[in-house]
VMD Tcl script that draws the C-alpha trace (Angstrom):
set ca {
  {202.39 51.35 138.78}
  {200.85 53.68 136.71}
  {200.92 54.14 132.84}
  {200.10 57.15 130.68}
  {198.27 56.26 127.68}
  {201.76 57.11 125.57}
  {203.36 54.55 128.13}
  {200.26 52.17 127.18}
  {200.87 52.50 123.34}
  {204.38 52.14 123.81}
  {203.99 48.93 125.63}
  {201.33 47.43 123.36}
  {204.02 48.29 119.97}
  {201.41 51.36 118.64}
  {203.44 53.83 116.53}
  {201.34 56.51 117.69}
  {198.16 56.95 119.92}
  {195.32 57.09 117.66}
  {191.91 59.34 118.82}
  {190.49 60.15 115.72}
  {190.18 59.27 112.59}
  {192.99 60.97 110.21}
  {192.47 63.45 108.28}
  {192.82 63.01 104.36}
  {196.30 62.70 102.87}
  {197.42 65.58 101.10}
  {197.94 65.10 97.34}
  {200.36 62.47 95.83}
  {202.48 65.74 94.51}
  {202.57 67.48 98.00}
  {203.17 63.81 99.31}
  {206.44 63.45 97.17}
  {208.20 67.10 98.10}
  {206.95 66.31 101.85}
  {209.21 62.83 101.98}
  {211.83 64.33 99.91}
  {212.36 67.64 101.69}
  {212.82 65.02 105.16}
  {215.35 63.27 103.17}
  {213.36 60.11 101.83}
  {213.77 58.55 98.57}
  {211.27 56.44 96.58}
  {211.86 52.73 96.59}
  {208.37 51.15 94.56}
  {205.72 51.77 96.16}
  {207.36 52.99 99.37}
  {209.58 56.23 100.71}
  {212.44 55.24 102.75}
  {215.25 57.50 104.55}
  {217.82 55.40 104.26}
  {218.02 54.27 107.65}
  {217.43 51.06 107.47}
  {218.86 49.54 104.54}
  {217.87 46.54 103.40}
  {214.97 46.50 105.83}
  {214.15 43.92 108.29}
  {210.56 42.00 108.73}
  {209.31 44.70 111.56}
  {209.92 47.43 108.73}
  {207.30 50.24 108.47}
  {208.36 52.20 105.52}
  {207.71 56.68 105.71}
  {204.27 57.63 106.46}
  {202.71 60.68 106.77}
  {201.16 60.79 110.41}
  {200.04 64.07 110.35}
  {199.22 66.83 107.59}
  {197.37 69.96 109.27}
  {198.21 73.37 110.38}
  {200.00 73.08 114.05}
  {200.83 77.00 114.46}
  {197.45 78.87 112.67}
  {199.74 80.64 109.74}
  {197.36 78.85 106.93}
  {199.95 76.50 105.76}
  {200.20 72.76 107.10}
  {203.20 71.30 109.00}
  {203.26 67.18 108.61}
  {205.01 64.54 110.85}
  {206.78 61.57 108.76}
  {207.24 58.57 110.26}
  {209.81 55.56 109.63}
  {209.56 52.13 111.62}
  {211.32 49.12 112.73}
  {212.88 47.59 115.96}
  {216.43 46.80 114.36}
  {216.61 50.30 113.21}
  {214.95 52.34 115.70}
  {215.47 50.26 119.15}
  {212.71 49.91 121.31}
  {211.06 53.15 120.48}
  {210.45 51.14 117.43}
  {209.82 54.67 115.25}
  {211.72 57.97 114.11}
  {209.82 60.94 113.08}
  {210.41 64.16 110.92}
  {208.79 67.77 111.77}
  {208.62 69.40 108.34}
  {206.36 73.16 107.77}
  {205.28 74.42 104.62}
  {206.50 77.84 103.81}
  {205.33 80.73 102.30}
  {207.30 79.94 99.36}
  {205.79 76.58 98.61}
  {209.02 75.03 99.57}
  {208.83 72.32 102.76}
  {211.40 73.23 105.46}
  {212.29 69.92 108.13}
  {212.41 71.38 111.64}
  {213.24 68.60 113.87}
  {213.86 65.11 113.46}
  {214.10 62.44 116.24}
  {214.11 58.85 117.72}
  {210.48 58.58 119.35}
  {206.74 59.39 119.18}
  {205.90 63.08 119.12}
  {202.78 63.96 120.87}
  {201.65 67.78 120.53}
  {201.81 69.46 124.08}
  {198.62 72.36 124.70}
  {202.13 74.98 125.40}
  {203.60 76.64 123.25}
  {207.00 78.02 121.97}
  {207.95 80.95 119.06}
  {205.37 81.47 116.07}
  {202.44 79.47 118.03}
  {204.17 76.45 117.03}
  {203.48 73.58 119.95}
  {205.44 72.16 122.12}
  {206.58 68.67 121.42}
  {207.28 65.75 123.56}
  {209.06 62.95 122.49}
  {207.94 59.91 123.87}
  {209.37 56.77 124.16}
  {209.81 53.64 127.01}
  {210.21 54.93 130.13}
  {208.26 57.56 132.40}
  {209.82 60.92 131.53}
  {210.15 62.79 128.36}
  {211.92 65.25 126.69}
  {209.62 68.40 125.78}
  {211.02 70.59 123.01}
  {209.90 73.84 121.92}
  {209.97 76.33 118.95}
  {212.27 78.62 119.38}
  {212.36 80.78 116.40}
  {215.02 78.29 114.66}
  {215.21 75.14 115.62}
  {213.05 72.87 118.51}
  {215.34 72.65 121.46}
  {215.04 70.83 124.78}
  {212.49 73.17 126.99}
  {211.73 70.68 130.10}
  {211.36 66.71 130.48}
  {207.54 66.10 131.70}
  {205.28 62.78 132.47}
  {201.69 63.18 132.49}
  {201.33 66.78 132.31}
  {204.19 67.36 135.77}
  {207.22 68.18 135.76}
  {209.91 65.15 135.99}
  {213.94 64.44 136.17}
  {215.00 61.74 133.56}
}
mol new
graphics top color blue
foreach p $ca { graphics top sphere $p radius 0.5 }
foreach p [lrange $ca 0 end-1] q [lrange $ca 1 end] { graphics top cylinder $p $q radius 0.2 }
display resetview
């Protein structure tokens, strides 16, 4: 049987594959209007969404997984993530796509149940295409279109599949 590295980190309970080291988080003002423009709200120390109220042990409370330019406009995009098995099923995780505009103001463009993984393809704007992984051995892949990211093809290690 074989097992993409997603598949891997899905099976060994990773909220996301990690290569790198992250980049720095943005400042704690850009941090707050990022988590509030996906719909979080502060409780202490942490931002939840509201999904899983009161939270259970396997809780991960919002993060921001990733805070850098996806599409080459000069403004960043960020991925927030929210964890936790009674909440989120096996997938274990739910993320929100939010860009920066050219107002200032943050703008969600997707949210989902699963781990989103940048694709090399792209869709409207240069924005890239997104799968959304989670157990199993194909994926959805959605793409930019201009308004929204919509289902574009399902894929499982780079080739084509059928759910």
């Amino acid at each position: 049987m074989r097992v993409s590295f997603l598949g891997l980190a899905i099976l060994l309970g990773a909220s996301a594959p990690a290569l790198a080291a992250p980049p720095p988080p943005p400042p704690p003002a850009e941090q707050a209007a990022i988590f509030k423009a996906a719909g979080f709200k502060p409780h202490g120390r942490q931002w939840r969404s509201g999904n899983c109220e009161p939270p259970e042990a396997s809780y991960e409370p919002g993060a921001i997984a990733t805070y850098r330019d996806l599409n080459g406009d000069g403004r960043p995009e960020a991925v927030v993530t929210e964890g936790g098995g009674m909440c989120y099923g096996n997938t274990g995780q739910n993320f929100w796509l939010l860009s920066k505009q050219a107002d200032g103001a943050w703008k969600l463009m997707t949210e989902a149940l699963g781990i989103p993984e940048f694709r090399p393809t792209k869709g409207a704007g240069g924005y890239p295409d997104l799968l959304v992984g989670s157990p199993g051995f194909c994926f959805p892949v959605l793409r930019w279109n201009g308004r929204a990211y919509a289902r574009h093809r399902f894929e499982y290690e780079g080739k084509p599949c059928r759910p």
